[in-house]
C-alpha positions in Angstrom: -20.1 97.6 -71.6 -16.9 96.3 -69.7 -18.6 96.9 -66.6 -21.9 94.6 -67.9 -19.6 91.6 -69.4 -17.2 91.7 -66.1 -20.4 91.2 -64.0 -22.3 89.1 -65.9 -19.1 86.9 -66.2 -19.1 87.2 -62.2 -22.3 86.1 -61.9 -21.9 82.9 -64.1 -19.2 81.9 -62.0 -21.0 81.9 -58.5 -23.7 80.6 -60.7 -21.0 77.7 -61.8 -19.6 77.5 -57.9 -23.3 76.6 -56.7 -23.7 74.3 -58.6 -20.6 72.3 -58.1 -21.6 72.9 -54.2 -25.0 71.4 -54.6 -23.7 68.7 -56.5 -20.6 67.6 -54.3 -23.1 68.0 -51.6 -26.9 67.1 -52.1 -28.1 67.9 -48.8 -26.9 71.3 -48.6 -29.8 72.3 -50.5 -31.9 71.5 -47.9 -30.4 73.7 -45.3 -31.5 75.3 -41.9 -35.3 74.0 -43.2 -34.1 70.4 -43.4 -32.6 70.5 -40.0 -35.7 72.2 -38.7 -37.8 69.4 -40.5 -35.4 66.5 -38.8 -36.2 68.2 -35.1 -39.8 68.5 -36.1 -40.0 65.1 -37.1 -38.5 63.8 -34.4 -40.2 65.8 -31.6 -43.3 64.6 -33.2 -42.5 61.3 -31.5 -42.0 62.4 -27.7 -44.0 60.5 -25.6 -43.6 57.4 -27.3 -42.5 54.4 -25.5 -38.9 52.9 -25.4 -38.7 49.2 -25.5 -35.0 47.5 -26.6 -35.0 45.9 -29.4 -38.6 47.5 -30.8 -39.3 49.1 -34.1 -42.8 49.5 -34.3 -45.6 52.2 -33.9 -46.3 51.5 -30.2 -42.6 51.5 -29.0 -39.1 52.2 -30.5 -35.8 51.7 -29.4 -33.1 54.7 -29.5 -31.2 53.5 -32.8 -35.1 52.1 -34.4 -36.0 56.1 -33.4 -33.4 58.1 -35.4 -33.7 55.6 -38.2 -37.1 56.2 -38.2 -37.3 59.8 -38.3 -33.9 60.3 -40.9 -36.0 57.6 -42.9 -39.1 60.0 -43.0 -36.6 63.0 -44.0 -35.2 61.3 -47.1 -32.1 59.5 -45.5 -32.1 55.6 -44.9 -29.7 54.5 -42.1 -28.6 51.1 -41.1 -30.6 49.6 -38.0 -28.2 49.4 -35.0 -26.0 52.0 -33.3 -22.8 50.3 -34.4 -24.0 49.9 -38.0 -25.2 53.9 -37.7 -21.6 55.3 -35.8 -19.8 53.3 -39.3 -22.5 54.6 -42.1 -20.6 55.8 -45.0 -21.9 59.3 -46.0 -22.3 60.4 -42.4 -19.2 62.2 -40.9 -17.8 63.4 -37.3 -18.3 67.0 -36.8 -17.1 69.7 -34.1 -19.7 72.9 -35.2 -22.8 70.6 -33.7 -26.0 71.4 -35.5 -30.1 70.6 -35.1 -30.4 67.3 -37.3 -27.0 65.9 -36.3 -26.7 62.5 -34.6 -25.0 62.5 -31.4 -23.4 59.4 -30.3 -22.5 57.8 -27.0 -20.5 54.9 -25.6 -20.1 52.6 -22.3 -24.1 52.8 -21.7 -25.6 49.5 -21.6 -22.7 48.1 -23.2 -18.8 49.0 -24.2 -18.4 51.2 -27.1 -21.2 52.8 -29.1 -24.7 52.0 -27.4 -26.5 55.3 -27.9 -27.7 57.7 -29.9 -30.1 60.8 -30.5 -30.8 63.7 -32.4 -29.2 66.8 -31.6 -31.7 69.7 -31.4 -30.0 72.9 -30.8 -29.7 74.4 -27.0 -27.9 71.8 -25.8 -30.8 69.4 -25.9 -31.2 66.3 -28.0 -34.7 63.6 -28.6 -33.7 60.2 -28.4 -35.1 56.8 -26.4 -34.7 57.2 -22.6 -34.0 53.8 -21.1 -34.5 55.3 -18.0 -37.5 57.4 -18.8 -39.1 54.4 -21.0 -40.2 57.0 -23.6 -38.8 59.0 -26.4 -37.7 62.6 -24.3 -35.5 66.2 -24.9 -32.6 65.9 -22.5 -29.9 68.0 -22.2 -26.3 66.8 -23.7 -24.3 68.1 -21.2 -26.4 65.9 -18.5 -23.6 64.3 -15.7 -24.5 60.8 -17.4 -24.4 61.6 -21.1 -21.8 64.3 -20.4 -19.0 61.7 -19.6 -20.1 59.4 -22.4 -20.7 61.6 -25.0 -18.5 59.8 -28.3 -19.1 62.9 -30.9 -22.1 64.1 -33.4 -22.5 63.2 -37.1 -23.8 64.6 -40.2 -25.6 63.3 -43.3 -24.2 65.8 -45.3 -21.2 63.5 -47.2 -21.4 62.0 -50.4 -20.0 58.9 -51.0 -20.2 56.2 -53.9 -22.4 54.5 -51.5 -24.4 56.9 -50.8 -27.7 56.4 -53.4 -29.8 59.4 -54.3 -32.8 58.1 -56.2 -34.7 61.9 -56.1 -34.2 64.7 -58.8 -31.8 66.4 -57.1 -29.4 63.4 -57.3 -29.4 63.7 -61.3 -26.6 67.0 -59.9 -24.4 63.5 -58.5 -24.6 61.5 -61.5 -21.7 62.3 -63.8 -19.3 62.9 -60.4 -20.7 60.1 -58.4 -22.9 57.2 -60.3 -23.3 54.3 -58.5 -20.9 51.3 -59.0 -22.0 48.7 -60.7 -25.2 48.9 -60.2 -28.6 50.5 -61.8 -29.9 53.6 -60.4 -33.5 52.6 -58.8 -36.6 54.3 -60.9 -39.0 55.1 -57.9 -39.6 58.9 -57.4 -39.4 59.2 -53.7 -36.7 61.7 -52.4 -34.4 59.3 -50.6 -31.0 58.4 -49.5 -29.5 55.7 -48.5 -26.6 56.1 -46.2 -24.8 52.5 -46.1 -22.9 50.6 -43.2 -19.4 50.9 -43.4 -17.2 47.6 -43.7 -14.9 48.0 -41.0 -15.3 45.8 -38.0 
């Protein structure tokens, strides 16, 4: 009978520890499958065509693409590169993974100019300038390589950070919004704000 209660109390606490898990960190519940999703998403788009400054059906620029395809996964990010490399809820990370956002700078411009999706094996889907379409290139590429700023991940939660999807009702007593009402509409989404720094 010791044996039953000690394990049944054992269970309740991973049960507990999950839970805490999933609720200091929404996204983890998505997992491997919503980092396969992000990848499918986004190869879905090769081919199209690159155009700066575009954010339509027929053409996309690189920091229009990724917002595009988070937006389709449940994650709203800010339009431009600079906004994006700021967001609040995304964070730097060393262990790249599929579904990341890798970064570059000095491109077109100084500082952040670039970004894709990270896809696994080295290879990331962004907007090739050069290419004029949306292509898998390989991170490590002599150009990229020596420009390469860092990858982020949506996985974060801040107070600006907005779940509006059931699995946010696990946020709301550690993380409500402030000062503001949580929106009704039933779509799973996130928003993933611009930070304020300059």
């Amino acid at each position: 009978a010791k044996k039953s209660d000690m394990m049944s109390k054992t269970r309740f606490t991973l049960i507990n520890i999950a839970n805490l898990l999933l609720a200091a960190n929404p996204l983890s519940a998505f997992g491997a499958d919503k980092a396969a999703k992000i990848v499918e998403t986004a190869d879905s788009y090769l081919g199209t065509k690159y155009r700066f400054g575009a954010n339509s059906d027929a053409a996309l620029d690189c920091s229009a693409f990724v917002q595009k395809v988070y937006r389709e996964n449940g994650l709203r990010l800010p339009r431009t590169v600079r906004e994006q490399v700021k967001a609040d809820g995304l964070r730097w990370v060393e262990d790249k993974q599929p579904g990341d956002l890798v970064f570059f700078k000095n491109t077109y411009r100084k500082g952040p100019s670039h970004v894709g999706i990270y896809a696994g094996d080295g290879e990331m889907i962004h907007a090739s300038t050069k290419r004029r379409k949306i292509i898998r290139t390989q991170v490590n590429n002599p150009y990229f390589a020596k420009r390469l700023l860092g990858f982020k991940r949506a996985d974060t939660v801040t107070t600006n950070l907005q779940p509006t999807d059931k699995l946010a009702e696990h946020l709301k007593a550690a993380t409500p919004p402030p000062n503001s009402q949580r929106p009704s509409t039933t779509a799973p989404f996130y928003l993933v704000s611009a930070g304020m720094t300059a």
